[in-house]
N, C-alpha and C positions, 0 to 999 in steps of 0.2 A: 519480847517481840510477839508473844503468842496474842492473837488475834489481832494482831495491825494491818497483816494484810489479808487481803481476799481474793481467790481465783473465782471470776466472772465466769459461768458458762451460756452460754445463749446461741440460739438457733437463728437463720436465714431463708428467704427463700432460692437463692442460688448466692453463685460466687462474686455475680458484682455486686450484689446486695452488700455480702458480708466483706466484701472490701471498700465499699463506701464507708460504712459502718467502723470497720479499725480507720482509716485514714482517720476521720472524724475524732476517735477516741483517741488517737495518737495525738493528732494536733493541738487536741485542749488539753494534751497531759494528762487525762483522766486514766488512762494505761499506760505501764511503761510497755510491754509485748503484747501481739496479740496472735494467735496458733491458727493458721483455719483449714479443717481439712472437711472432706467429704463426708455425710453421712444419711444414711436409710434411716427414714424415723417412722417406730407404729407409735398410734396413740388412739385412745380411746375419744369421740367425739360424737357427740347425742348418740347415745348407745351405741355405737357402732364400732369397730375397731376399722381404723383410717391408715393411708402411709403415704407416704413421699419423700424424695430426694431432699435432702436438705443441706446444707451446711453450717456447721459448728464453727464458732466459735471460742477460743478460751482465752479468757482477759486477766493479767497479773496485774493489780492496784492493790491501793487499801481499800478498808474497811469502809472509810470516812468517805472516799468518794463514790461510794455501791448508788446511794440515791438520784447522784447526779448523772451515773453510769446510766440508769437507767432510766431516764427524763429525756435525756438527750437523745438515747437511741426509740425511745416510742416517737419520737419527734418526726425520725427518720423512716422508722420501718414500718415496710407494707403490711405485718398483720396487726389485727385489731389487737389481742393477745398474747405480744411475744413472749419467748420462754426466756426470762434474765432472771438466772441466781447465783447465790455469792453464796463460796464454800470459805470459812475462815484457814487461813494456810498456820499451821500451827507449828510446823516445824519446816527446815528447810538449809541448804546451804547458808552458811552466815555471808558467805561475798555476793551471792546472787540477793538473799532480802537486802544487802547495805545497798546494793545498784540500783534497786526497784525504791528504795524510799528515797534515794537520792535523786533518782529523776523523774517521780510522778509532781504535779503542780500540788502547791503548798494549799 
């Protein structure tokens, strides 16, 4: 199983954002969960050090669907740049990966 699947992390601008956003990933099965709690983000932007309120993200799929994960959601999200990365889940409960390959879309 090592590298089949992938946890999604990606940023919002508030919480209806990022619950448009799971609804959307849930319905096409491109996620089987998706986590979403608050968070403070600094970032560096044209030299600058930046911050705001944000909301996170964290999306359990594979691997295989990271590209579509992410097509789908610039489709939807208001920044020009969203933050969507895929960390490979390398180990893990065996009954929780058998649940998440059983019901992401094929």
């Amino acid at each position: 199983m090592n590298g089949k699947f992938a946890l999604v992390y990606m940023t919002a601008k508030d919480m209806e954002e990022a619950e448009k956003l799971r609804e959307m990933l849930l319905q096409k099965r491109l996620v089987a969960c998706v986590n979403i709690t608050p968070t403070d983000s600094k970032y560096l932007w044209k030299g600058k050090i930046e911050g705001q309120k944000e909301v996170a993200l964290l999306c359990k799929t594979r691997m295989d669907l990271v590209k579509k994960i992410t097509s789908n959601v610039k489709e939807m999200h208001s920044y020009d740049s969203p933050c969507i990365i895929a960390m490979p889940i390398e180990e893990g409960s065996e009954d929780y990966l058998e649940w998440l390959g059983e019901t992401l879309a094929e």
